[in-house]
Backbone bond lengths (Angstrom), bond angles and torsions (degrees), N, CA, C in turn:
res aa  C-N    CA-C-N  psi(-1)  N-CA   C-N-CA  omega(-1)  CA-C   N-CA-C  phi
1 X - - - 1.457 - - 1.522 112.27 -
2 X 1.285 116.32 8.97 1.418 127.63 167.40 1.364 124.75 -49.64
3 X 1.336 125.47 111.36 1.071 130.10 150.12 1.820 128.42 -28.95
4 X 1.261 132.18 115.72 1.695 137.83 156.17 1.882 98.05 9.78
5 X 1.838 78.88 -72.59 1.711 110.65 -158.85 2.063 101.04 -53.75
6 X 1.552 97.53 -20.67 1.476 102.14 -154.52 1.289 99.59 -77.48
7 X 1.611 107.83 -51.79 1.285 127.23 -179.02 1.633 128.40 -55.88
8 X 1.589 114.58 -25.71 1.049 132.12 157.22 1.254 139.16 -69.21
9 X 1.379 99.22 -40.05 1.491 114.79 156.54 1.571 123.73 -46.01
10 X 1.526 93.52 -62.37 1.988 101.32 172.87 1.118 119.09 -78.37
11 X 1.818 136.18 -15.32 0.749 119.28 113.53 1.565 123.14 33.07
12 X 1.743 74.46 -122.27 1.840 104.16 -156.11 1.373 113.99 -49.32
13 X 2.091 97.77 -38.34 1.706 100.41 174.19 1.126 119.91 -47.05
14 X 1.570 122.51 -59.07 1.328 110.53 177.66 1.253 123.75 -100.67
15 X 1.111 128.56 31.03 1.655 122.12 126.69 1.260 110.75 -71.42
16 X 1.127 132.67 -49.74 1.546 129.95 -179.99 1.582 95.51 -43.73
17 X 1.810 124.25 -66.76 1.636 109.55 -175.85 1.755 119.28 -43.19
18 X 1.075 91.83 -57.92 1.519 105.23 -154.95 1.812 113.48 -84.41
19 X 1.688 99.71 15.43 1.915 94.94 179.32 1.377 81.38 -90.39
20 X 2.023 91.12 132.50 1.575 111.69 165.11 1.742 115.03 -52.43
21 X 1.166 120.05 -26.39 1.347 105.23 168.01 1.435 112.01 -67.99
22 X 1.144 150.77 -62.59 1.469 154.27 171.74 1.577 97.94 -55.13
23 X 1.058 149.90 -27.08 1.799 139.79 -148.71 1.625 89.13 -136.31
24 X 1.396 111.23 96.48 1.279 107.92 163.20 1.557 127.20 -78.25
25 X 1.580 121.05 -4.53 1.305 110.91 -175.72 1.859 114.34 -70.22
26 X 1.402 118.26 -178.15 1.188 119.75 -167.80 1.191 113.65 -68.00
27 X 1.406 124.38 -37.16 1.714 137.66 -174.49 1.665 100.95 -77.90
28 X 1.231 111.36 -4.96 2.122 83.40 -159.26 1.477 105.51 -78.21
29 X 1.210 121.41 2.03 1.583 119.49 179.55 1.348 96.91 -88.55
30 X 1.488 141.61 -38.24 1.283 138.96 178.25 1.788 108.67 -64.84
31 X 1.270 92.43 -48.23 1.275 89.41 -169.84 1.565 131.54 -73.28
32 X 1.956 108.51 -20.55 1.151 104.84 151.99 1.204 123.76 -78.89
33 X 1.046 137.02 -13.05 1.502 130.34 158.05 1.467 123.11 -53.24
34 X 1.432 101.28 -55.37 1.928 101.33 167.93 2.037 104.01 -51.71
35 X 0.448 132.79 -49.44 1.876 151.93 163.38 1.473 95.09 -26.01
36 X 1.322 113.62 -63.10 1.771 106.09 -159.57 1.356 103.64 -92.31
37 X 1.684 114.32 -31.46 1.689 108.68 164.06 1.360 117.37 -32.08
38 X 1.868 89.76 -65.20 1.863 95.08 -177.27 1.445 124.92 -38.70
39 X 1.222 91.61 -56.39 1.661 115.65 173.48 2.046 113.12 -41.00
40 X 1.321 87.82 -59.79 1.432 83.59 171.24 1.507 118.53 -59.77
41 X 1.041 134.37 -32.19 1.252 129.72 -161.16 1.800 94.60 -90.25
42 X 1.286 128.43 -36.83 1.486 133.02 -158.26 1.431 99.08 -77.75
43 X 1.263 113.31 -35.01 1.687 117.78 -147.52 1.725 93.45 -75.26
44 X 1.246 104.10 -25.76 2.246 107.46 -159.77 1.598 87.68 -94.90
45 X 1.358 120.62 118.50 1.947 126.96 161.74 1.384 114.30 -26.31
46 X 1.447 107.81 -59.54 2.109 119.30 171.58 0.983 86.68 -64.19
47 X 1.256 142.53 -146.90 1.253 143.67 -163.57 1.526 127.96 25.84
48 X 0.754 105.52 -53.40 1.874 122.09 162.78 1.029 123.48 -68.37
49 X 1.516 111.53 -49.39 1.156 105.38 131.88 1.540 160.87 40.95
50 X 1.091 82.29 -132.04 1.611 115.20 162.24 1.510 107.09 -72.43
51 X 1.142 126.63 -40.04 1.514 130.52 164.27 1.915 103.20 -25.38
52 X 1.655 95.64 -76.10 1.215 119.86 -164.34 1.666 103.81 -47.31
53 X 1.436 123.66 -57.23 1.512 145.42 -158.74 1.715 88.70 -61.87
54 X 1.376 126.22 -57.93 1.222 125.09 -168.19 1.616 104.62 -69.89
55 X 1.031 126.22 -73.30 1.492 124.44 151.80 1.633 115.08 0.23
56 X 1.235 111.29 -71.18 1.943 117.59 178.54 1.509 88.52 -47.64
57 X 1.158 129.50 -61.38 1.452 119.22 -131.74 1.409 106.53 -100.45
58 X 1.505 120.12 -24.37 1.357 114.91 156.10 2.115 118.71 -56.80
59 X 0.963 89.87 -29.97 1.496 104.59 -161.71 1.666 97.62 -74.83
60 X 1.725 116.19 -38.74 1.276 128.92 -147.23 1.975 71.02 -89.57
61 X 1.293 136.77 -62.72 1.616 143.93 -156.66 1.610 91.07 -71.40
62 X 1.382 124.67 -23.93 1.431 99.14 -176.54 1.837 130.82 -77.34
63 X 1.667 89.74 -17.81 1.395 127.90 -156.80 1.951 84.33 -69.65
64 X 1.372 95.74 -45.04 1.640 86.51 -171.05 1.486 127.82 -69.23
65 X 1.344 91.65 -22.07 1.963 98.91 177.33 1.320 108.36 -86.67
């Protein structure tokens, strides 16, 4: 239910944590990558989308097992 503005915001924060230049631990190159994936997928309306729709319905099919 994130806002554009919302998503950009957290975003930047955690790219700001997790760029291997600023984040020396072993993961922060993985982990800003999972970061800009998200990002890519949140930032486009379709995309988000469809994010969201798959999300409901995994969540709604998991409930039953």
């Amino acid at each position: 239910n994130a806002t554009l503005e919302e998503i950009k915001k957290a975003f930047r924060e955690l790219a700001k944590e997790y760029h291997p230049d600023k984040n020396k631990s072993s993961d922060a190159s993985v982990k800003f990558r999972e970061v800009f994936e998200a990002y890519e997928i949140l930032k486009d309306k379709i995309t988000k989308d469809i994010f969201d729709e798959r999300r409901k319905f995994y969540n709604k099919h998991r409930q039953i097992y």
